[in-house]
Structures are given as C-alpha cells and as structure tokens.
C-alpha positions as a printed NumPy array, in Angstrom:
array([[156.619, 111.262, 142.615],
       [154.835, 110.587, 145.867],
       [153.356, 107.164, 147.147],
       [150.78 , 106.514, 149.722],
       [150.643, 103.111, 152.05 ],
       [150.32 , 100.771, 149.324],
       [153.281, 101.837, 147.429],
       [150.633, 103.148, 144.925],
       [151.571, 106.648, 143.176],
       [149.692, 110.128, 144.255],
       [149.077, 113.129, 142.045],
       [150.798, 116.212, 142.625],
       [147.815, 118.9  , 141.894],
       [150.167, 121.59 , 141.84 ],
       [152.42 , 120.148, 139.43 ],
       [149.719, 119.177, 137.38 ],
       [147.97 , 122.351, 137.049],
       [150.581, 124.558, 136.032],
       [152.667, 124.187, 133.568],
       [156.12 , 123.715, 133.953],
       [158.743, 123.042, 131.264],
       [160.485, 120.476, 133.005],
       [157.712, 118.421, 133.25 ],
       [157.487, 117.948, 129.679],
       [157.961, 114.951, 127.32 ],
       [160.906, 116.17 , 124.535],
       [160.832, 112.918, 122.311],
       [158.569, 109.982, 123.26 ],
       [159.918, 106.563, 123.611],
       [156.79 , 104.683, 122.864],
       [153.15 , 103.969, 123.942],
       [151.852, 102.365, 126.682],
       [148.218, 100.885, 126.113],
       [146.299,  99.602, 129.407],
       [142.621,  99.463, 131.363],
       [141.183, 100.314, 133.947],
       [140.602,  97.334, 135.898],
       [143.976,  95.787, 135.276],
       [146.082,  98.889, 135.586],
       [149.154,  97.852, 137.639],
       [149.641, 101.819, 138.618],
       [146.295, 103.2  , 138.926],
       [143.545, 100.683, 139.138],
       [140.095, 101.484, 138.529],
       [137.228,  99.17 , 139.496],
       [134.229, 101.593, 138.758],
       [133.534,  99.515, 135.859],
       [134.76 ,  96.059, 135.094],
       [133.021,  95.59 , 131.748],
       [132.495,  99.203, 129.681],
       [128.544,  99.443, 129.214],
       [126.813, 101.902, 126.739],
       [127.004, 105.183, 129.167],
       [129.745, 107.654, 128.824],
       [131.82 , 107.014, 131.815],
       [134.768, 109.381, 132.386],
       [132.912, 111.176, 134.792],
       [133.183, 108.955, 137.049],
       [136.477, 107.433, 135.96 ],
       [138.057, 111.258, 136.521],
       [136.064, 111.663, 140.571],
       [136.84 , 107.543, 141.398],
       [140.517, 108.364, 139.921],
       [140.633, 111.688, 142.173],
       [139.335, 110.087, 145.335],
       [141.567, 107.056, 144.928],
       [144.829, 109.039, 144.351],
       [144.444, 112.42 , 145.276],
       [143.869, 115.627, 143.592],
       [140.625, 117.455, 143.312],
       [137.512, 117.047, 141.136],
       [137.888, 120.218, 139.378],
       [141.378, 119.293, 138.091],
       [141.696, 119.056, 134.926],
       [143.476, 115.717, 133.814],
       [144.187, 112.372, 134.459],
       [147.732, 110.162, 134.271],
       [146.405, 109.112, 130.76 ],
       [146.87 , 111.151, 127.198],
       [143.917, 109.399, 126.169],
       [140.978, 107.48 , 127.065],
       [138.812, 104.851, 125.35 ],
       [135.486, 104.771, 126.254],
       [132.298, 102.925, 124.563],
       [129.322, 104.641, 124.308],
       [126.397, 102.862, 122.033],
       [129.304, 100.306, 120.767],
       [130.962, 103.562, 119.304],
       [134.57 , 104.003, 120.546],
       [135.132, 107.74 , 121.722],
       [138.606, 109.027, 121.799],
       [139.609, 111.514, 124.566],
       [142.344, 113.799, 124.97 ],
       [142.897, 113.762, 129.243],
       [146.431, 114.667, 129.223],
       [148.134, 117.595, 127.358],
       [151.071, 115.529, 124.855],
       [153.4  , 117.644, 126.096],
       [153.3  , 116.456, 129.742],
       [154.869, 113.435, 131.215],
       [153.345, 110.726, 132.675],
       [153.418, 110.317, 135.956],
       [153.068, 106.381, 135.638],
       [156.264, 105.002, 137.333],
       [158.779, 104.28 , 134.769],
       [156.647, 105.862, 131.594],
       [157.607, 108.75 , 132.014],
       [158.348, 109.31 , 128.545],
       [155.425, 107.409, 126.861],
       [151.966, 108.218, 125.057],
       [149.951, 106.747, 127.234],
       [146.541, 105.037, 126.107],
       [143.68 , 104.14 , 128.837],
       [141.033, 101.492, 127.981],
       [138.058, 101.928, 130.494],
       [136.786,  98.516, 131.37 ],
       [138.385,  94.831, 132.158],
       [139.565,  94.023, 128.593],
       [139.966,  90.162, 130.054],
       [135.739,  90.76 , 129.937],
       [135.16 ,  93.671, 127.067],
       [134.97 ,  92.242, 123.723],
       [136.888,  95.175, 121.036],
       [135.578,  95.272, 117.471],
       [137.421,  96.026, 114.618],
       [136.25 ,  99.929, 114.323],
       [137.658, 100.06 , 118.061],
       [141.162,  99.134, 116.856],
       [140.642, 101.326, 113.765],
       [139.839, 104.294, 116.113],
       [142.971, 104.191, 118.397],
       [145.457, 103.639, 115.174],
       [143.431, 106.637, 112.979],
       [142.938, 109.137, 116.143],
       [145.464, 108.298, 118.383],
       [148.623, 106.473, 116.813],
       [148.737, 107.412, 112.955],
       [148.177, 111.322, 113.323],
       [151.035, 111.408, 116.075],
       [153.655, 109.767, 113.631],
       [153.144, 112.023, 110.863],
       [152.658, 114.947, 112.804],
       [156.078, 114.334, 115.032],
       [158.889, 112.475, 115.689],
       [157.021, 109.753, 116.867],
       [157.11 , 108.426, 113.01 ],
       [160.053, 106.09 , 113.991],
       [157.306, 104.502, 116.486],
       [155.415, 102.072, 114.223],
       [157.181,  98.792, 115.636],
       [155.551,  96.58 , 118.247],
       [158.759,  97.17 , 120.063],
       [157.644, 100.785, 120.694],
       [154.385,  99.522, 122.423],
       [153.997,  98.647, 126.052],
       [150.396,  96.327, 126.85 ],
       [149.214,  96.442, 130.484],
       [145.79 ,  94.988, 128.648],
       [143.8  ,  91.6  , 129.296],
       [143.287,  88.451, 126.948],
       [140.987,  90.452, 125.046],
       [142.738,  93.088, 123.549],
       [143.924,  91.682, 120.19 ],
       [147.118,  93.515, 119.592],
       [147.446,  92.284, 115.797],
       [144.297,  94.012, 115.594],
       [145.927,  97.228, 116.51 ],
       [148.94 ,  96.933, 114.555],
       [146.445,  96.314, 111.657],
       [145.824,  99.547, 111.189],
       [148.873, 101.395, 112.208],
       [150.363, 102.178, 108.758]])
C-alpha cells in the first residue's frame, strides 16, 4: 500500500486493473459500512448531504484526483455504493467481491460506501431494507459469509444518523 504526505492511502492502478490472485479476498471477515464525508481513509467532500442527482460520477473523478489513479479506471476502494436518487436508494457494485480492499486494515472486509454526511442525511426505512436485501442477505446465502449475521461482524465508520438497529432489522 502506498501513502502520500498526509499519511492518506494511494491507489495502485496497476494492481487494480489486472487481476491478480493474490489480491483476492478467500473468506471475508465482516463488513465495513461508512460515508463519504466521514471516511477516516478516503474522505470525500463533493457532497456533504446526498441530493436527488445520481452522483458517482463525480464521487469516482473527485476519488481519482484525490488519491490517484485515472478516470477511466474502473473501480473504487468500495464493493458497493449507496447513492439517493429521487429518495430511491440505488445499490452499486464498484468493486469486484473477489478483490481486497485496499482500506488500511480491511483488507478482508465487504466494504459498504454511503455517499453523503450521514451526521446530515436522514435514511428511511426502504434505505436500510435495500442494503440488507441487495447487499448483506444475498451474500450470506450465496457464500460463506452466512456465519456473518452478528453485529460483531460489522464495522460503522457512519455518523449519528445511520440507525444501525435499522440495518440489523432486516438482515435475517
């Protein structure tokens, strides 16, 4: 993993790009939910409250031109991102499962991006419902990740907003 000035983790394009066996996750060890404003790794502030446009575009070129990499590459640190459009929650795949994350001691996570300030964004009940039906609940059944249903298994880098109850509501 490299680091610029600020102690602050830069892609490896290369790495990223091509696939490489080693750089695979063999059994995840959890999730790791977080946004983009608060992100302790790879902060975002293109948009501290998530409005009604789709907004990955410009979460994928600020991420790019804030940590390296090039616009045309193809993902992000994240296996998925959250992002509102219309007050509909929109699930996107920006990682292949297979890779690891290259979030500093994560490694071995599903990782989960919210794009906003969730200490601003206020999360309705379909939003939680979305994440545990598209993100959380296919993964267990479909892999070994089925042992990963306790709260223990989740990581929050998320503001006073995010009800995590919520969540766990709907993870069966």
């Amino acid at each position: 993993m490299d680091f610029d000035s600020n102690n602050k983790p830069i892609l490896t394009s290369d790495r990223e790009n091509n696939f490489n066996r080693s750089f695979t996750i063999r059994k995840p060890k959890g999730y790791i939910i977080m946004d983009t404003y608060n992100n302790p790794f790879f902060s975002l502030d293109t948009f501290k409250v998530d409005n009604s446009d789709f907004n990955l575009p410009r979460i994928k070129k600020d991420f790019h031109y804030m940590y390296g990499g090039k616009p045309n590459d193809l993902f992000l640190p994240w296996h998925y991102t959250v992002d509102v459009v219309n007050q509909t929650p929109y699930i996107i795949n920006t990682r292949p499962l297979t890779y690891k994350n290259i979030i500093p001691n994560y490694e071995e996570h599903i990782s989960i991006m919210i794009i906003g300030d969730s200490n601003q964004d206020i999360y309705t009940m379909e939003y939680y419902k979305a994440i545990a039906n598209i993100i959380i609940n296919p993964l267990r059944y479909i892999s070994s990740l089925n042992l990963l249903n306790q709260r223990k298994d989740f990581e929050f880098k998320t503001g006073k907003n995010f009800d995590k109850n919520s969540l766990f509501k709907w993870i069966i």
